[in-house]
C-alpha positions as CSV (number, residue, x, y, z in Angstrom):
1,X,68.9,22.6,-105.2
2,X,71.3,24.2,-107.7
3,X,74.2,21.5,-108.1
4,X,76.0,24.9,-109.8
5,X,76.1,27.2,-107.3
6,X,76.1,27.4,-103.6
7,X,77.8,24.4,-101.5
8,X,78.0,21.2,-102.9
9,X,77.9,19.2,-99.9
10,X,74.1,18.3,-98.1
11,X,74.6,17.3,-94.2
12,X,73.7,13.9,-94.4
13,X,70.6,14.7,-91.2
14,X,69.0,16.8,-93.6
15,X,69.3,14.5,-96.2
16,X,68.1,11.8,-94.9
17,X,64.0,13.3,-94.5
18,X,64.0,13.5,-98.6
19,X,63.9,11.7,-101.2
20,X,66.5,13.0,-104.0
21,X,65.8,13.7,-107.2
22,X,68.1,14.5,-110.2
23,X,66.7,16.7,-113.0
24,X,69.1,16.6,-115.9
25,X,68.8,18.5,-119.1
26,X,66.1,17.1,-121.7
27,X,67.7,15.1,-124.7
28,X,67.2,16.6,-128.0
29,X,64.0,14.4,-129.0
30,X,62.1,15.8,-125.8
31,X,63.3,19.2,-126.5
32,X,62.6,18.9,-130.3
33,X,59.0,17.7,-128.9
34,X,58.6,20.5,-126.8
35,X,59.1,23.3,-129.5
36,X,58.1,21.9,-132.2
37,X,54.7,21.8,-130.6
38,X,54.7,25.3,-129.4
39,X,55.9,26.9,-133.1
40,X,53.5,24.8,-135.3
41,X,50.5,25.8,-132.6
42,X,51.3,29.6,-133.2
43,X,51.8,29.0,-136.5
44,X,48.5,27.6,-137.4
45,X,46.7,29.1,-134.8
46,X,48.1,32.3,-136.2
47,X,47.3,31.0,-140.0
48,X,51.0,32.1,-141.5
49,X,51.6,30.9,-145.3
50,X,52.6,27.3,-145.5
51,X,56.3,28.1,-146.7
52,X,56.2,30.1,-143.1
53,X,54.7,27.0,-141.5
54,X,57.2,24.8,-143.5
55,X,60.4,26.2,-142.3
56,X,59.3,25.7,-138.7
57,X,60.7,22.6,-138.4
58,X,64.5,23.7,-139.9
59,X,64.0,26.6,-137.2
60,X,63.5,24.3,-134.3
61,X,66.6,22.3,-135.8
62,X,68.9,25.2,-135.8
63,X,67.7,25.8,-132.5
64,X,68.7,22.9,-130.6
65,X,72.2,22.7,-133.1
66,X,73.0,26.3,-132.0
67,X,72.1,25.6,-128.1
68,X,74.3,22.7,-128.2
69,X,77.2,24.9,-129.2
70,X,77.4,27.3,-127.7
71,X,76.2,25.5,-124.5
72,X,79.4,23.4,-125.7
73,X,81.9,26.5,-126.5
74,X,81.2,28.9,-123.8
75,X,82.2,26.9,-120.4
76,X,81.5,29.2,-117.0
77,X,84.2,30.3,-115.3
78,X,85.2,32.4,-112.1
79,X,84.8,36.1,-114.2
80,X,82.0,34.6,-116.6
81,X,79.9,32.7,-114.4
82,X,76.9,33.2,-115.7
83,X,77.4,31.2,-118.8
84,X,75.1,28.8,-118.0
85,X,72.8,27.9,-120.9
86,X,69.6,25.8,-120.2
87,X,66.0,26.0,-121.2
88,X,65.3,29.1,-120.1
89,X,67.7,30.1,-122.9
90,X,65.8,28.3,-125.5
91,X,62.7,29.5,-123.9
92,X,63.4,33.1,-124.5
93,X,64.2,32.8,-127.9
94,X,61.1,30.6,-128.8
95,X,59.0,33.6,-126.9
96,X,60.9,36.0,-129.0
97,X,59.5,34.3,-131.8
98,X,56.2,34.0,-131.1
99,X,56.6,38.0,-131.2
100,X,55.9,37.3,-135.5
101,X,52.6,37.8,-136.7
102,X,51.1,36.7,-140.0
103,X,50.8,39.8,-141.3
104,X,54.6,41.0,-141.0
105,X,56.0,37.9,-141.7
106,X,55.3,36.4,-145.3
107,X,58.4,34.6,-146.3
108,X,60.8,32.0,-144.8
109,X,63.3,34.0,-144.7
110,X,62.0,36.4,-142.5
111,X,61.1,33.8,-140.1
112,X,65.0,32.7,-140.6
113,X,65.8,36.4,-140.0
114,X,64.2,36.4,-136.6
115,X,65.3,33.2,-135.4
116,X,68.7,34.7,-135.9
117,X,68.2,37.9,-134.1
118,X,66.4,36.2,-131.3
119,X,69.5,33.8,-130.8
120,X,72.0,36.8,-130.6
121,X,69.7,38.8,-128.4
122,X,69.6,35.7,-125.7
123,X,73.0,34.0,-126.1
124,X,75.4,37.3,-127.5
125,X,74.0,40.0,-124.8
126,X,75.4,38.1,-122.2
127,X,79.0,38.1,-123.7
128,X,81.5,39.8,-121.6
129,X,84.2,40.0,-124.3
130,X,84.5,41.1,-127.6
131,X,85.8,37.9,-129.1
132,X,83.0,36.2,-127.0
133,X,80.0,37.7,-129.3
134,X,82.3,37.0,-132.2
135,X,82.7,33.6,-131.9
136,X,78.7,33.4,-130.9
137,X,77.7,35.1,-134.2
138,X,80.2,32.6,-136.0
139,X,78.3,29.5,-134.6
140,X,75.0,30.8,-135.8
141,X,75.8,31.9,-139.0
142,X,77.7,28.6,-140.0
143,X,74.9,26.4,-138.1
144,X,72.2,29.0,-140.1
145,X,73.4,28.4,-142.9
146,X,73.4,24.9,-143.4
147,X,70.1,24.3,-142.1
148,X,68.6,27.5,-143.8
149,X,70.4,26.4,-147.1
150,X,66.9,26.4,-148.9
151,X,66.5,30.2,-148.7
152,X,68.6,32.9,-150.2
153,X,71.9,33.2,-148.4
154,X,72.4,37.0,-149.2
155,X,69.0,38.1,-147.9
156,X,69.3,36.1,-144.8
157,X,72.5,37.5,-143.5
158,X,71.8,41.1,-144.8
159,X,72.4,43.9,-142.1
160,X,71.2,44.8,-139.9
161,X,69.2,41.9,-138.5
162,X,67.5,43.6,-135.8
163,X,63.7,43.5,-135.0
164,X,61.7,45.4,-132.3
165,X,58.5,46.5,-131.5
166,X,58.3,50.1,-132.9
167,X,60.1,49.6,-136.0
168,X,57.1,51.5,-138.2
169,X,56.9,54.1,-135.1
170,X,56.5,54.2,-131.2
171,X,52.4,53.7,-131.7
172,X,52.2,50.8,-133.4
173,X,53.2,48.4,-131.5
174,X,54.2,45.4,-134.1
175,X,57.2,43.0,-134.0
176,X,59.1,43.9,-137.2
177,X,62.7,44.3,-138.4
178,X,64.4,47.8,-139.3
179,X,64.6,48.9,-142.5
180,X,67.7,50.8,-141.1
181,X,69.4,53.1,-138.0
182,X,68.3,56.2,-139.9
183,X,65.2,55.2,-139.7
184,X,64.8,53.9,-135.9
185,X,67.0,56.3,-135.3
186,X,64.0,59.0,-136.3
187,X,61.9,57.2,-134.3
188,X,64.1,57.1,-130.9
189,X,65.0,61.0,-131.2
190,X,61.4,61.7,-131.9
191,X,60.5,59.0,-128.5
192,X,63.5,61.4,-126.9
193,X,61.6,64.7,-127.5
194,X,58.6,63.8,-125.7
195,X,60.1,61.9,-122.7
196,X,61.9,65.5,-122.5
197,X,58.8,67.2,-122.8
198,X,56.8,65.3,-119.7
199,X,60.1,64.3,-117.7
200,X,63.9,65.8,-116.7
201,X,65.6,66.5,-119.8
202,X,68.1,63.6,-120.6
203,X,71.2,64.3,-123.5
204,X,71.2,61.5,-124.7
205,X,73.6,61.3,-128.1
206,X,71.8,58.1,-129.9
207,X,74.6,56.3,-131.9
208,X,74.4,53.0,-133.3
209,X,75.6,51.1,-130.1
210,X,73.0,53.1,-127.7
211,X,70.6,52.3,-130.0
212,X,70.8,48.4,-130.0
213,X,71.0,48.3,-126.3
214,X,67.1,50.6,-126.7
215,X,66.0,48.1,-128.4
216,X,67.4,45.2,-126.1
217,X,65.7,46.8,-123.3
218,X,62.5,47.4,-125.0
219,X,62.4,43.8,-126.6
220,X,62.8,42.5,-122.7
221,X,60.3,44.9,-121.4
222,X,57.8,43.7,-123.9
223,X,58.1,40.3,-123.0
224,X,55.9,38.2,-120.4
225,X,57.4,38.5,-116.9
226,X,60.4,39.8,-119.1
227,X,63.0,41.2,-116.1
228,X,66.5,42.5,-117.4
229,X,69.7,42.7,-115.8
230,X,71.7,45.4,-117.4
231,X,76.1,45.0,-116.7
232,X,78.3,47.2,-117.0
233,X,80.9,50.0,-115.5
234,X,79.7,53.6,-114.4
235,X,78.3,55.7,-116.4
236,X,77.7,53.8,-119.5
237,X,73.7,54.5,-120.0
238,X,72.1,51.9,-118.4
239,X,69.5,54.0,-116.6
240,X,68.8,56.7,-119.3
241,X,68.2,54.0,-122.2
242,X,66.2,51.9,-119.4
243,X,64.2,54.8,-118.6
244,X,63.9,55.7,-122.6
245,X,62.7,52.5,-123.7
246,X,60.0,51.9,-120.2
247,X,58.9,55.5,-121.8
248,X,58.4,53.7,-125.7
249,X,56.6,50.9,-123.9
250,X,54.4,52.4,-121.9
251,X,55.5,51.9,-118.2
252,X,55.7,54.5,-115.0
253,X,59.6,54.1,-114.2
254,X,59.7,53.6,-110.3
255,X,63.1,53.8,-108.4
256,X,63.9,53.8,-104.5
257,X,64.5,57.3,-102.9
258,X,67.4,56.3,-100.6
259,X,67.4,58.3,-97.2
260,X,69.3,58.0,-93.9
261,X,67.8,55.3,-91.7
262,X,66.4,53.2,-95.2
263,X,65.3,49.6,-94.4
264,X,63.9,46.2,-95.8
265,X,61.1,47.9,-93.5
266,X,60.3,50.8,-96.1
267,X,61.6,48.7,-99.3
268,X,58.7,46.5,-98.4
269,X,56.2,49.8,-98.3
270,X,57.6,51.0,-101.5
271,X,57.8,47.6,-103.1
272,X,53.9,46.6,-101.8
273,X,53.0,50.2,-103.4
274,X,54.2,49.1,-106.7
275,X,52.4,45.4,-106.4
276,X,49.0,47.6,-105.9
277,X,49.6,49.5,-108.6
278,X,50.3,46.8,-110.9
279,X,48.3,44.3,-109.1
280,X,44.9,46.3,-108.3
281,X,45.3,49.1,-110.9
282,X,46.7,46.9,-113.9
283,X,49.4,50.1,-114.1
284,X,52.7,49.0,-116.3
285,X,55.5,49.8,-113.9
286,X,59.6,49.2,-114.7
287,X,61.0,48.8,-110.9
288,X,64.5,50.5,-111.6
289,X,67.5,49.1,-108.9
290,X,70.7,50.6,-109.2
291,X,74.0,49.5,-107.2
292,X,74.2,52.8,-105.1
293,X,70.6,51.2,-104.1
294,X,71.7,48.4,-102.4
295,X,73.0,49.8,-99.1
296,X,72.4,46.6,-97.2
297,X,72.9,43.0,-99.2
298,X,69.5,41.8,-97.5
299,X,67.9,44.1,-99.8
300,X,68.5,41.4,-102.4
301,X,66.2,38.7,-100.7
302,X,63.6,40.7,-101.7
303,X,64.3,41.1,-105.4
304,X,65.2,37.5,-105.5
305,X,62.0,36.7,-104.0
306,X,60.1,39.1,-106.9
307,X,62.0,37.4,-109.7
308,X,61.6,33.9,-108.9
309,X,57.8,33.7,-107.9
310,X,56.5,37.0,-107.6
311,X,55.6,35.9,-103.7
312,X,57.7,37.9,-101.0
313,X,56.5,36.7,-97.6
314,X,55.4,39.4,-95.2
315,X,55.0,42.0,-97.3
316,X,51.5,43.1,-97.1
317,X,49.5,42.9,-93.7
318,X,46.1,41.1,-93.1
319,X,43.9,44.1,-94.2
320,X,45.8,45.0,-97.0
321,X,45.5,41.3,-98.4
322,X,42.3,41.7,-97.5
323,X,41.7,44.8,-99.8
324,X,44.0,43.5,-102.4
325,X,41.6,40.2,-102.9
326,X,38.8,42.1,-103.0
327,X,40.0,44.5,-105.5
328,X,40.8,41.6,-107.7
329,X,37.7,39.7,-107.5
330,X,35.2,40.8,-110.0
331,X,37.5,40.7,-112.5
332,X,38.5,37.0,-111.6
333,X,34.6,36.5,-111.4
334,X,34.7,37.9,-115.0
335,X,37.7,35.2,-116.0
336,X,35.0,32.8,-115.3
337,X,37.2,31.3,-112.3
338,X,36.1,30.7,-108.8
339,X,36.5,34.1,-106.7
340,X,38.0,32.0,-103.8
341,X,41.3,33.7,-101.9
342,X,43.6,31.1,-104.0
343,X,42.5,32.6,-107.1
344,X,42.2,35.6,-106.8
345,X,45.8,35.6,-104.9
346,X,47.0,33.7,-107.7
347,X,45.2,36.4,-110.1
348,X,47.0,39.2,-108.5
349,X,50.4,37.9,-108.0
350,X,50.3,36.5,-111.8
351,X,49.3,40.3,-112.8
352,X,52.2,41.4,-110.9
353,X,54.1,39.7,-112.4
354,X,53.1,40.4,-115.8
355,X,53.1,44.7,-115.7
356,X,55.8,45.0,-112.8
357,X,59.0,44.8,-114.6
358,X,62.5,45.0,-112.3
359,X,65.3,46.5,-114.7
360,X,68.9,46.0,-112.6
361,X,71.9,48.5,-113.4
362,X,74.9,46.8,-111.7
363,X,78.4,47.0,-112.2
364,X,81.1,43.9,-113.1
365,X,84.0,46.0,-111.1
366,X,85.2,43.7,-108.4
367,X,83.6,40.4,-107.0
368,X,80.2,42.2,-105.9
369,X,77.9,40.7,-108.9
370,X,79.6,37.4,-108.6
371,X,78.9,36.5,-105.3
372,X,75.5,38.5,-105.5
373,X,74.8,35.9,-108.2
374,X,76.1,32.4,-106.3
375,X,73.8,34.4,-103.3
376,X,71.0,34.9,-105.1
377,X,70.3,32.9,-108.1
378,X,67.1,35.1,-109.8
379,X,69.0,38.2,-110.5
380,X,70.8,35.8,-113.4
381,X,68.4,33.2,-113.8
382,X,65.1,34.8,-114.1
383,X,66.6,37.9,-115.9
384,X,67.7,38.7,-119.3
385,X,71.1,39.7,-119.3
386,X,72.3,42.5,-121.7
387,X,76.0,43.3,-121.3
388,X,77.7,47.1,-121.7
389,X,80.6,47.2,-123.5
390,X,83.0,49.6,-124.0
391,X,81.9,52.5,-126.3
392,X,83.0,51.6,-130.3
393,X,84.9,54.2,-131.8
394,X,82.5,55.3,-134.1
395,X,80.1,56.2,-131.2
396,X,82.7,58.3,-129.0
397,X,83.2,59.9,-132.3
398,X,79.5,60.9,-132.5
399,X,78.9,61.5,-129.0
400,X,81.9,63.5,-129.4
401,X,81.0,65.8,-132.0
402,X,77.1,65.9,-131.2
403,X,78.7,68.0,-127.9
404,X,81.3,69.7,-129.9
405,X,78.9,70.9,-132.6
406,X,77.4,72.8,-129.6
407,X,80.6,74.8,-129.0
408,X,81.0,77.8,-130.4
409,X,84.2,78.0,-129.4
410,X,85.5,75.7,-132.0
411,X,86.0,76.2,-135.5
412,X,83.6,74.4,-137.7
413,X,86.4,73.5,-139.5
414,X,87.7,71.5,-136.6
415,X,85.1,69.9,-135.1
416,X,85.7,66.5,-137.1
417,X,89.4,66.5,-136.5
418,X,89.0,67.4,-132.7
419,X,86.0,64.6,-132.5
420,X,88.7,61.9,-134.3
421,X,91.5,63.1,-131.8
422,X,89.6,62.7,-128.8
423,X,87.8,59.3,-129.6
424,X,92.0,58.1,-130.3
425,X,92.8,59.3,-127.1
426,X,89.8,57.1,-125.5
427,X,90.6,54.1,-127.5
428,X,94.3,54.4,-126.9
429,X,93.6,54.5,-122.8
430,X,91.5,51.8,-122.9
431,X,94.0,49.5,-124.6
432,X,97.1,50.6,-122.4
433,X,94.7,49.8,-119.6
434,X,93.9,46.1,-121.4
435,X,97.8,46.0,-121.3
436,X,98.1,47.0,-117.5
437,X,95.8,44.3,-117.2
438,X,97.7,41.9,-118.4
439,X,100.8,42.3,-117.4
440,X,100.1,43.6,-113.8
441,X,96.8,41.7,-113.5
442,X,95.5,45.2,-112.2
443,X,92.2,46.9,-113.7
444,X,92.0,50.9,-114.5
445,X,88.5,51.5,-115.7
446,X,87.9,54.0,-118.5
447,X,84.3,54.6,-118.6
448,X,81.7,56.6,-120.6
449,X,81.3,58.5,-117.9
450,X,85.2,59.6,-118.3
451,X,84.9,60.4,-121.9
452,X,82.2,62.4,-121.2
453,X,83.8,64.1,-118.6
454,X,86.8,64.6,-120.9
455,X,84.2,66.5,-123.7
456,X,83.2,68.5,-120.7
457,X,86.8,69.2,-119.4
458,X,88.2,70.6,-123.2
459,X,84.8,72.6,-123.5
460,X,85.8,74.0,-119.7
461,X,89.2,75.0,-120.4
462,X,88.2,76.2,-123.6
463,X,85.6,79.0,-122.9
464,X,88.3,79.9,-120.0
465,X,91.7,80.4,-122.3
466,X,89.3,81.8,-124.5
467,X,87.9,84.4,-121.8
468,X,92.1,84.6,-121.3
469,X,92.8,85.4,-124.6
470,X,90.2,87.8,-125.5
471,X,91.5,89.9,-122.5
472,X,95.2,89.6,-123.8
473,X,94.0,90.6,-127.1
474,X,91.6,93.4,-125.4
475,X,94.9,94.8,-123.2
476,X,96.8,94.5,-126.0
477,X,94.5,96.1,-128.6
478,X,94.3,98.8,-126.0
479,X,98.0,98.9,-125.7
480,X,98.3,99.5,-129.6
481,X,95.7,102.6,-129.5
482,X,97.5,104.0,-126.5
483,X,100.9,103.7,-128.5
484,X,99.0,105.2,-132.1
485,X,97.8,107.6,-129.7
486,X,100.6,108.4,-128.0
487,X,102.8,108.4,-131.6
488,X,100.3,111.0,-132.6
489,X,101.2,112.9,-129.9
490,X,104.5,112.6,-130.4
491,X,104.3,113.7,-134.0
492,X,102.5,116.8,-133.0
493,X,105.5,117.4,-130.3
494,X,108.2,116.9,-132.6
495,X,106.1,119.6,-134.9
496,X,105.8,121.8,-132.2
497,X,109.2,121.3,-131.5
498,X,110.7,122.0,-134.9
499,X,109.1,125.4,-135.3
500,X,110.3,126.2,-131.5
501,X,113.7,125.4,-132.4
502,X,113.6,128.3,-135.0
503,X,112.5,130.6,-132.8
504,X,114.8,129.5,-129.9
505,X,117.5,129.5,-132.5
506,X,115.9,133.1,-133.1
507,X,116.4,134.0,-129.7
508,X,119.5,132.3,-129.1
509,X,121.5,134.8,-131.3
510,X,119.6,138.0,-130.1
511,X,120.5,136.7,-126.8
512,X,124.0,136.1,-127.6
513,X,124.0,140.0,-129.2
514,X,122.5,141.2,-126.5
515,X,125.5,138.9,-123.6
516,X,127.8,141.0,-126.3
517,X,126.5,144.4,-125.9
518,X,125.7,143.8,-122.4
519,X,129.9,142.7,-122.0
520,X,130.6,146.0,-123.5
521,X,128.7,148.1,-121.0
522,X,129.9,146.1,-118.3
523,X,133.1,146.8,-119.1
524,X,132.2,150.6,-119.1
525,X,130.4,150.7,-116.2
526,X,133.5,149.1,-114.0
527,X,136.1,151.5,-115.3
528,X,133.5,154.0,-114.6
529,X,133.1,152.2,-111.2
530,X,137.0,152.0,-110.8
531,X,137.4,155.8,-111.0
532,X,134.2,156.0,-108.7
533,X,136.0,154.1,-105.9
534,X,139.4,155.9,-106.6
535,X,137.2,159.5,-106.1
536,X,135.1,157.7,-103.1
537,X,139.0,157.2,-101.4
538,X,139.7,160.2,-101.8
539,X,136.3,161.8,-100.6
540,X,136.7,159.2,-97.3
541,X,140.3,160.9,-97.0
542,X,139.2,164.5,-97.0
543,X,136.2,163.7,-94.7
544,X,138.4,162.4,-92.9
545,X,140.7,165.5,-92.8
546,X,137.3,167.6,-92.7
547,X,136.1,165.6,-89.1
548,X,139.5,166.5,-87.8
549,X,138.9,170.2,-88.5
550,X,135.7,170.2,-87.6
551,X,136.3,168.8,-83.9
552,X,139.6,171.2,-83.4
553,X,136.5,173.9,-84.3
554,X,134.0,172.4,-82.3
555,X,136.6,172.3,-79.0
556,X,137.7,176.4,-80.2
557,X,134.4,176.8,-80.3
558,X,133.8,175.4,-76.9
559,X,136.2,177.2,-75.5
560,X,135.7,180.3,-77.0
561,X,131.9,180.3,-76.1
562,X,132.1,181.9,-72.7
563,X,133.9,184.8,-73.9
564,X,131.5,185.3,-77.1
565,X,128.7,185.2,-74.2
566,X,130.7,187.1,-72.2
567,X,131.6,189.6,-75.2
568,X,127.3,189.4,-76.2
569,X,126.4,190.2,-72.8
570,X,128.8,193.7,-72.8
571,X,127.9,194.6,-76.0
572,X,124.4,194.4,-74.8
573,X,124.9,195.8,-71.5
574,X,126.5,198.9,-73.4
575,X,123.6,199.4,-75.7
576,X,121.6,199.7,-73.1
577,X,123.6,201.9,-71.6
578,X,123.7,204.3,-74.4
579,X,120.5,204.3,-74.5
């Protein structure tokens, strides 16, 4: 029972069937024992130079001094509750350790070197502030260099002091330090192209930061029954480095396919698949568990379960245990053990536990991974814990450019200044937000993600004021050839114009002779019509006059008719008579 976490009190009814024991931590003699043992036995066993072997006991000493510390300095509270340091601290680092091989590690100082990186990797990774991992590289540089005092001081704290296990390239497989971030840096782009090439493409921008938390990873990956618990906000890489350095060291990255109706039911299937795998098949696998992956808390029990033994009750049937053992038992028969069940149970989980390595991405946001630590215990104690920080200002600058470089919208020119500007803007949010913090004991999370997001934002409104000022330029270009065009025209009007005017001018004044001589006759033709209508009266009166006449004939004439007939017809009637 965990006198740290959990309730304190014990109903007294339960108490009563046990007898209670209290393990307290070993004193520094028992722990000196311990690893002094366990160095000098890899040493010799390993056959390192005797000034290696020599310094082994100054190692353990810093060891324990360091422990002490920071055990001492870095007290847990409600936000940092998982700094608790015990021997599972010390443990880690002395397996880090055992990493060095006689061939890598000639001189003292390179042992000193490790010792150093080992210490940061377990005790600084777990920092959840800035000033935290300052203060922890403090204590082991000042405790370092006392006890290291024998070797030279400028060699031992040169930078960077980082080892891993690809540092001469991703095939050969040797714990050594990097010469520097060029050079690992060659190595993880090169490691990048051919995940790409066999898996979904991943854009990853491989600064200095991302870099260290690769080879965090890998380092806990490498390790016996190493398990990491990766913390930090949204966004920040977590899963693509993961992924990245489970592809350096060999392992088939296995995640949970969430789906309506998911239960501890089918977490079980998937889980016992990737025990068999590991288990029967000897298969490396990294079991990757995510927040979003958690839909039910009871999940957890499980993955507790897996990190603290190995053993999760129920989760294979009688004739799958029954395959399983069998699949295992030649090669227990082979270890020269007995191929009983217990052994070859014991074989199998202990397998397990060696090739199946559980990698979990949470979040700090909120009180989720606090209680899900007090709840359950594994996920903090039987992990390695590598913190997320916010992105330095150097990397947003990189990852900022690496995108911007690939925007041909910008001017080449102004890449660098447009990289600097937006990195400020980042860093500038993220410290007002420190300040709302503090004052209004509120939190606004700026993430990666965000930044990213902001890169993607500028690049989208970009290309689309772009697209909006080509087609200004376009309408206006077009504008400026219909006005040369239309000036043109214009000119050739005006031309037109000019010699028209002549000939109007021309035709104005022939015009203007012709109203004149035109006038003239007009005025001859209406005297020439005034004596016209002066005859035409006069006509009209004699007609007049002339009618009268002509109807005083036309009645004469009437009446003298009968008598002319009269007269006719006696003249006739004579002539006939006379003859």
């Amino acid at each position: 029972m965990n006198p740290t976490a959990g309730s304190f009190t014990i109903n007294p009814r339960l108490q009563r069937q046990f007898a209670v024991f209290a393990v307290s931590f070993p004193g520094l003699e028992a722990l000196d024992s311990i690893y002094k043992q366990i160095f000098e036995q890899h040493m010799s066993l390993n056959k390192f130079l005797p000034g290696c072997q020599k310094i082994g006991e100054n190692v353990i000493k810093a060891a324990l001094a360091v422990h002490t510390k920071v055990s001492t300095t870095f007290l847990p509270t409600a936000v940092k509750f998982h700094y608790i340091f015990n021997l599972r601290d010390l443990s880690n680092i002395f397996q880090g350790v055992l990493f060095s091989s006689p061939d890598v590690f000639k001189s003292p100082v390179q042992i000193c070197r490790l010792y150093m990186h080992e210490a940061t990797r377990v005790y600084s990774d777990k920092m959840t502030e800035e000033n935290d991992i300052q203060v922890c590289g403090e204590i082991i540089k000042e405790i370092c260099g006392k006890t290291f005092e024998d070797v030279n001081q400028e060699e031992l704290f040169s930078e960077p002091i980082k080892f891993c296990h690809f540092a001469k390239g991703v095939g050969e497989p040797k714990y050594d330090q990097i010469a520097g971030w060029d050079q690992i840096n060659n190595i993880l782009v090169e490691a990048l192209d051919s995940y790409n090439d066999v898996n979904a493409a991943m854009q990853l921008v491989l600064f200095e930061d991302a870099m260290s938390h690769i080879l965090r990873i890998n380092r806990i990956l490498e390790m016996p029954r190493g398990n990491a618990l990766l913390v930090g906000v949204g966004g920040s890489g977590k899963q693509s480095l993961s992924r990245l350095a489970a592809f350096i060291s060999g392992l088939d990255v296995f995640q949970v396919q969430l789906r309506k109706g998911y239960s501890i039911a089918d977490l079980k299937l998937d889980v016992g698949s990737q025990y068999i795998k590991a288990g029967v098949k000897n298969q490396p696998v990294m079991f990757l568990m995510t927040d979003a992956q958690v839909p039910q808390e009871e999940f957890l029990v499980l993955i507790n379960d897996l990190l603290a033994s190995g053993e999760i009750p129920g989760l294979f049937a009688d004739d799958e245990l029954e395959e399983i053992i069998n699949g295992v038992r030649n090669e227990v028969k082979a270890t020269g053990m007995e191929d009983s069940r217990e052994n070859c149970w014991k074989f199998f989980i202990d397998r397990v536990r060696r090739t199946l390595k559980v990698v979990l991405c949470f979040s700090p946001v909120g009180t989720t991974l606090r209680v899900r630590a007090r709840k359950f215990p594994a996920l903090v104690n039987c992990t390695s814990i590598d913190w997320f920080h916010e992105w330095p200002e150097d990397a947003l600058r990189s990852v900022s450019l690496r995108f911007l470089n690939e925007i041909e919208e910008v001017p080449a020119e102004l890449k660098i200044s447009v990289s600097d500007f937006m990195s400020y803007v980042h860093v500038s949010v993220n410290n007002k937000s420190s300040e709302y913090r503090d004052n209004d004991r509120r939190h606004n999370y700026t993430t990666p993600k965000s930044f990213l997001e902001q890169i993607k934002l500028y690049e989208g409104l970009l290309k689309t004021k772009r697209l909006e000022l080509l087609a200004k330029m376009e309408r206006l270009e077009n504008g400026l050839q219909k006005l040369q065009s239309t000036a043109a025209q214009v000119d050739d009007l005006k031309a037109k114009l000019a010699s028209q005017e002549v000939e109007l001018k021309q035709k104005n004044e022939d015009a203007d002779k012709l109203i004149e001589k035109v006038g003239i006759e007009t005025a001859k033709v209406t005297k020439e019509k005034e004596f016209a209508d002066g005859e035409e009266q006069k006509v009209a009166v004699i007609a007049y006059e002339v009618g009268i006449k002509q109807a005083d004939c036309e009645r004469d004439l009437v009446a003298a008719e009968p008598a002319l007939l009269a007269a006719q017809d006696r003249v006739l009637s004579d002539f006939r008579k006379k003859k």
